[in-house]
ZAMARGU-4260 file (C-alpha; in steps of 0.2 Angstrom, whole numbers, plus 5000, padded with zeros to 4 digits):
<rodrens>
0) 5217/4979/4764 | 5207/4976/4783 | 5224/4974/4791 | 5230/4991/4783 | 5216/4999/4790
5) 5217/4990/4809 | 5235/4998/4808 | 5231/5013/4803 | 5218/5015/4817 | 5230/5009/4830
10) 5243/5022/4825 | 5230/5035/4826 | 5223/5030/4842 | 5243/5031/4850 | 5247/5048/4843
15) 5229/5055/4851 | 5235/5046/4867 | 5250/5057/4867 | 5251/5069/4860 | 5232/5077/4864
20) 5238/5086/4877 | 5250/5103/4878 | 5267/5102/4874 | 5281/5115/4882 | 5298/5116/4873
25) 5311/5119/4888 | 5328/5120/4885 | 5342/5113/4896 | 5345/5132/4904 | 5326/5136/4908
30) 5326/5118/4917 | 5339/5121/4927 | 5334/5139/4932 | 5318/5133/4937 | 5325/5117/4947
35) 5335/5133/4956 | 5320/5141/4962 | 5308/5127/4962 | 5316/5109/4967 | 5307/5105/4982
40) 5323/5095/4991 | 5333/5112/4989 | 5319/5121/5000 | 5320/5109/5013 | 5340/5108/5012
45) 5339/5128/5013 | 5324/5128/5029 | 5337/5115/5038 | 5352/5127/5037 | 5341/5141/5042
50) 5334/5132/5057 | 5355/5129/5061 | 5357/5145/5058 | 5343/5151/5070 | 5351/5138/5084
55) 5368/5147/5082 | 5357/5166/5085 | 5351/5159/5101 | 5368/5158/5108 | 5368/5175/5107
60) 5362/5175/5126 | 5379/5170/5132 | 5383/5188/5130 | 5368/5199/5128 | 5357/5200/5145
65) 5342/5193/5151 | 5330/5209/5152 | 5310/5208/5159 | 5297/5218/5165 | 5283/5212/5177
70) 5268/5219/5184 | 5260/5209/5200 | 5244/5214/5210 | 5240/5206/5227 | 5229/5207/5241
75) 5232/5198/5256 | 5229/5194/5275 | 5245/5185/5278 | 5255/5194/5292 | 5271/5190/5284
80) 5266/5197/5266 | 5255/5210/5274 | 5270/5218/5285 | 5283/5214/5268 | 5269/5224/5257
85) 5270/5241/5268 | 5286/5242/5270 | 5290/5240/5253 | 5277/5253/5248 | 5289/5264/5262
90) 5272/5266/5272 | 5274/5257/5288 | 5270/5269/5305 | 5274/5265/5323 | 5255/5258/5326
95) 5261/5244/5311 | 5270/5236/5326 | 5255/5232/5338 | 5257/5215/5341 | 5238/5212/5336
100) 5240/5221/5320 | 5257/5211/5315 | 5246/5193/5320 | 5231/5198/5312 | 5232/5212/5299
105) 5219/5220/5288 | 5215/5216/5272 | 5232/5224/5264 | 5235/5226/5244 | 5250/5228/5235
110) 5255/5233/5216 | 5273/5230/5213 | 5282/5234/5196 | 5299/5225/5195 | 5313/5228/5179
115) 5325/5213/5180 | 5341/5210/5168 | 5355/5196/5171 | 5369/5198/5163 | 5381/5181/5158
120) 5399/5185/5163 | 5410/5168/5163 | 5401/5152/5155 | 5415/5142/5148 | 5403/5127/5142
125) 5392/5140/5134 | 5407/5148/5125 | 5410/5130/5117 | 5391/5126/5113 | 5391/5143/5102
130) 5405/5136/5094 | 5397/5119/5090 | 5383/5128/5084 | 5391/5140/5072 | 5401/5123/5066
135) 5385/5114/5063 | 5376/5131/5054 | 5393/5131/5042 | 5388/5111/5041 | 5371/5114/5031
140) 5373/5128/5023 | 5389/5117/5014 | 5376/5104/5013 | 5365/5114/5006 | 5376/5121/4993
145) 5381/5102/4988 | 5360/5097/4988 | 5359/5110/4975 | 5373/5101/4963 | 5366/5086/4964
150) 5347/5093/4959 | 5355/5101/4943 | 5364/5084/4941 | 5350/5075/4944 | 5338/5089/4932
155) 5353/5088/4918 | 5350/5066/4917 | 5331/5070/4918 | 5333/5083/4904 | 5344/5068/4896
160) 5332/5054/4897 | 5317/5065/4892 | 5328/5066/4876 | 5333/5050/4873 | 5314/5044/4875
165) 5308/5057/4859 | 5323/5050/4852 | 5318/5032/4853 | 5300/5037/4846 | 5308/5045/4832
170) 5318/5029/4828 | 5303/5018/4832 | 5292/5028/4819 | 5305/5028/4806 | 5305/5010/4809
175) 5284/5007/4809 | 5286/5019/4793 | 5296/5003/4787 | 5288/4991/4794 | 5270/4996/4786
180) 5280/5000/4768 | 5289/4982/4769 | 5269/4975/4773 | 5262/4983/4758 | 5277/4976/4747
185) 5274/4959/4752 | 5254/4960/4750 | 5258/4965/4734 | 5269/4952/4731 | 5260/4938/4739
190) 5244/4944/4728 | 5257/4939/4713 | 5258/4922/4721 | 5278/4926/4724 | 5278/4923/4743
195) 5266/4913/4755 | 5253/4918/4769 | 5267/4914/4781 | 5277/4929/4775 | 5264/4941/4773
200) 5258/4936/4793 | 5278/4936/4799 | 5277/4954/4790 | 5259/4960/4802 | 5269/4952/4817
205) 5282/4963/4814 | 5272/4979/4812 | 5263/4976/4826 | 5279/4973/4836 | 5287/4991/4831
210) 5269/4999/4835 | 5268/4991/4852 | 5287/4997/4856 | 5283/5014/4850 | 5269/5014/4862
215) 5279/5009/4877 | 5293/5019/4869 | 5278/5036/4870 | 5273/5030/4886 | 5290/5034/4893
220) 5292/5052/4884 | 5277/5056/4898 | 5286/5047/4913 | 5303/5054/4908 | 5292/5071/4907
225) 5282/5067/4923 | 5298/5066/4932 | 5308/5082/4927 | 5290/5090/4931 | 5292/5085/4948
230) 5311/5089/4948 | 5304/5108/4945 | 5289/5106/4955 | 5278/5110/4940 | 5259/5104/4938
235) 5260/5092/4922 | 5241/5087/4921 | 5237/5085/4902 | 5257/5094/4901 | 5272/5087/4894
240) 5289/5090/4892 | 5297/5092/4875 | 5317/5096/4872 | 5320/5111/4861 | 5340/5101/4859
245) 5342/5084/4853 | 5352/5072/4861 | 5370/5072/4858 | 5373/5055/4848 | 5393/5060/4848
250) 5404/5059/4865 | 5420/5072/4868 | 5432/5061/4880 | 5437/5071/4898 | 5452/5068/4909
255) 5449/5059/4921 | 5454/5063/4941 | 5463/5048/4950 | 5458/5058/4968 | 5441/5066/4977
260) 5447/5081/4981 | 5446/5087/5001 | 5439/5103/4995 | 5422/5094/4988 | 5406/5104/4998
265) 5400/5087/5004 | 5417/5081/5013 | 5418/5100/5020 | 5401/5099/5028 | 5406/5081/5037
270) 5422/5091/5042 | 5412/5105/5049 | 5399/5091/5058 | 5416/5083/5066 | 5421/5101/5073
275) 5404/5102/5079 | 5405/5086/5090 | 5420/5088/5096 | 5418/5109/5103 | 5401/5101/5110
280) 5414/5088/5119 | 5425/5103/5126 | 5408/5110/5132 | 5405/5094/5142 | 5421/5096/5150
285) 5418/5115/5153 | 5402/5111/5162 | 5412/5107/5177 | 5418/5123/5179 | 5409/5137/5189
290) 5399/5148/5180 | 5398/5168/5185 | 5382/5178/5179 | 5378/5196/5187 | 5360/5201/5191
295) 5349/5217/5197 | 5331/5222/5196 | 5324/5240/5198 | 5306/5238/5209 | 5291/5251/5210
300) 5279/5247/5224 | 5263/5257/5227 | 5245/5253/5236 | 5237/5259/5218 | 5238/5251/5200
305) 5255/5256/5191 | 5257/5266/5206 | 5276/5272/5207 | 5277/5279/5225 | 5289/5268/5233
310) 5308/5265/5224 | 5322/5252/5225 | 5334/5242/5216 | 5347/5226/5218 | 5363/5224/5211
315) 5373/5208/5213 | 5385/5194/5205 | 5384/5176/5207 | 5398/5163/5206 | 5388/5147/5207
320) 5398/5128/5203 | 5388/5112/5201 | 5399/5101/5209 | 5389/5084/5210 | 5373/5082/5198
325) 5373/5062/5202 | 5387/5059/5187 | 5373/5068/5176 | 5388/5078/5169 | 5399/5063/5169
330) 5388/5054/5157 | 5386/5070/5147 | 5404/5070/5143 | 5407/5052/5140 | 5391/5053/5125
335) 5400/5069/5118 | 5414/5059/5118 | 5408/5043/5108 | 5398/5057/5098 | 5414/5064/5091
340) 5425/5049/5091 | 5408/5042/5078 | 5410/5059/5067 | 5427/5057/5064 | 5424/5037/5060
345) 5411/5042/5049 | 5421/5056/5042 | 5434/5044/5036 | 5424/5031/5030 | 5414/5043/5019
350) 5430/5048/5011 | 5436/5032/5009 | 5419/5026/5000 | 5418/5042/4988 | 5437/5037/4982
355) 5429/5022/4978 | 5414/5027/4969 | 5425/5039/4959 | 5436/5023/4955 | 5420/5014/4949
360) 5415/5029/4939 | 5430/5032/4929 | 5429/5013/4924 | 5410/5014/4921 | 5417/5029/4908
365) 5429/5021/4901 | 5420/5005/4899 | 5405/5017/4890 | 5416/5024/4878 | 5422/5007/4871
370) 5404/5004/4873 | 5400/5018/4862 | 5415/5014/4849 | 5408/4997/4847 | 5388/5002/4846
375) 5392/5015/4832 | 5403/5001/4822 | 5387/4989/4824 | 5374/5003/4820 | 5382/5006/4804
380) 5387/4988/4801 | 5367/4985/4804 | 5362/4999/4790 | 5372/4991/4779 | 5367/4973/4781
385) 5349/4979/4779 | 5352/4991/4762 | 5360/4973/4756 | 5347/4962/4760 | 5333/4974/4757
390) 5342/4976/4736 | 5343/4956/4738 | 5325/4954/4743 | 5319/4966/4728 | 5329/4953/4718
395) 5319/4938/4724 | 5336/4932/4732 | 5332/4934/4750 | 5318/4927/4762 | 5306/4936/4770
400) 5312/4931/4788 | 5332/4937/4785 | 5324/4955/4779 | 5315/4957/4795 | 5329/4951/4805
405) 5340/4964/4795 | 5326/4977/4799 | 5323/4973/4817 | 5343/4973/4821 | 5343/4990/4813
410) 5331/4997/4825 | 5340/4988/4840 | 5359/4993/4837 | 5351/5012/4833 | 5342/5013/4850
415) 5358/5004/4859 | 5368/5018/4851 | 5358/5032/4858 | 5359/5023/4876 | 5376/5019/4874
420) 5377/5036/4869 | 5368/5045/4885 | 5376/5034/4898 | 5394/5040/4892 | 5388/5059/4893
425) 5378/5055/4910 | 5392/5047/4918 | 5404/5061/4911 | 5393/5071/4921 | 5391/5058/4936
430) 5413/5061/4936 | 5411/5081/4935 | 5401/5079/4950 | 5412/5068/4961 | 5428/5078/4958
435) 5420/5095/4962
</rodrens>
């Protein structure tokens, strides 16, 4: 009986491991809600759109004007400054203009409050940048969106895998169940000298096989668990995950779609990048055109602080061209060019490999439904080989080794049902995801 009781403690020792810490049922809505609000990737998709959309508010000054206030003090003896100061403080007298006074004034002080607005008339490169930028704002927010499908793709296969693993435990215990029932028969039947050492020892291997796989297979319950937690940016210290639905062991077939469609978030937003690049080409073109801006300031002078004695202003426009930069435009408009001409190649060779992914994938969907068809036919054929030789073993007709090959290819063609199983409902979902 001391190997019964080595088992027994191992087994014990396993469940504690696991299952000695808190245990939150989640169902497949509350995951993805919390993915929505949590997902870590979507935060930072959503703090890049608004950092584009913030670039396209500051084009906003190629039609709101420039306005500033300033308030300088000085005191100087420079005779240009000095003679500037007091008439524009409207103060200057006739004795001002004695030559020794102009050449070596007194110490002269001067408060001067200026109210200063430019005002963009005619900026044809600035009119095209806004452009580009809205185009690139619409860019992320699409990519945004599109991040946001593939986190609830990405939670839904978590989800997924986190049921498949307390699937395989399930099957794995089922199977020590057996394994530990098959050891105590043959104990009992080797104590009546009707089997050999040899049998009873290939009968421990086998339990100790099924408890070591049911240990990795626990092991992965808390990565699959550990991953969704990070999915939804939840704390899982001394936490896991459990399902409250159990994995689907039956498919439902789909249609399958021979083309990605244009209308597919991620395809727009390389659309929108392209318009982007190639408005921020017109706009190097634009640059050589002249630019026309008006001005005009309101200015308070006064020989006191904040003082207000003296008054003027200054209205104007200003039509001002760049005509040689050293070729610095030149090379501006020959980059926005290979820019563009690069979005558009990267446009079309995006497209071109999604159509072949979505090839791939409806193969890989068709290829796991046969594999689905066949696993099924051999789980079943596997149940009944077992029953069989499990009746023929109790008849003394069988050998020890063919019923725990029968027994341990039950428990392989049941846990390569369940993957077939999950890798046909994934990929169906993979598909879903390609053709919309």
């Amino acid at each position: 009986m001391k190997h019964y009781f080595f088992i027994l403690i191992s087994i014990m020792f396993t469940s504690i491991g696991v299952y000695g810490q808190d245990t939150l049922m989640v169902s497949k809505k509350e995951i993805q809600e919390k993915a929505a609000a949590g997902n870590l990737q979507l935060k930072l998709a959503e703090k890049t759109y608004l950092s584009a959309k913030a670039d396209y508010q500051q084009s906003n000054a190629l039609f709101l004007p420039n306005l500033s206030a300033s308030h300088t003090a000085l005191v100087t003896t420079n005779p240009l400054m000095a003679f500037g100061s007091k008439l524009n403080q409207e103060i200057l007298t006739a004795s001002d203009f004695n030559p020794s006074l102009l050449n070596d004034p007194k110490k002269t002080q001067n408060f001067a409050t200026v109210i200063s607005v430019q005002q963009p008339l005619v900026n044809a490169d600035g009119l095209y940048e806004r452009k580009a930028a809205y185009a690139k704002m619409g860019a992320y927010q699409l990519q945004s969106e599109r991040t946001q499908e593939y986190i609830q793709l990405e939670t839904d296969k978590a989800y997924m895998q986190l049921q498949l693993a307390y699937q395989a435990v399930t099957v794995l215990k089922k199977a020590e169940a057996t394994a530990v029932a098959n050891l105590k028969v043959i104990d009992n039947y080797f104590k009546q000298g009707l089997v050999q050492k040899t049998d009873v020892l290939n009968v421990q291997i086998r339990v100790n096989d099924v408890s070591n796989q049911l240990h990795y297979a626990q092991s992965n319950v808390q990565n699959a668990s550990d991953y969704l937690g990070f999915l939804l940016n939840e704390d899982l210290t001394n936490k896991v995950y459990k399902p409250t639905e159990p994995l689907a062991n039956t498919i439902a077939p789909v249609v399958l779609i021979a083309q990605v469609p244009e209308n597919r978030k991620d395809i727009q937003a390389l659309k929108q990048a392209e318009t982007a690049y190639q408005k921020m080409y017109v706009s190097s073109k634009m640059n050589f055109l002249p630019r026309l801006n008006a001005f005009g300031s309101y200015e308070l002078y006064d020989q006191s602080l904040l003082g207000t004695k003296a008054k003027g202003y200054t209205v104007g426009a200003q039509l001002s061209w760049n005509v040689f930069d050293g070729s610095k435009s030149i090379g501006k408009m020959a980059k926005a060019k290979a820019d563009y001409q690069k979005a558009t190649l990267e446009t079309e060779q995006y497209k071109k490999k999604s159509q072949l992914e979505l090839n791939q994938t409806n193969r890989q969907l068709g290829d796991a439904e046969n594999k689905v068809s066949l696993t099924q036919l051999a789980f079943e054929q596997a149940q009944e080989a077992y029953r069989i030789r499990q009746n023929r073993f109790a008849q003394g007709l069988e050998k020890t080794t063919d019923l725990l090959q029968a027994e341990t290819q039950l428990v392989q063609k049941e846990l390569e049902h369940l993957q077939a199983v999950f890798e046909y409902n994934f990929t169906k979902q993979y598909l879903q995801f390609l053709t919309y």
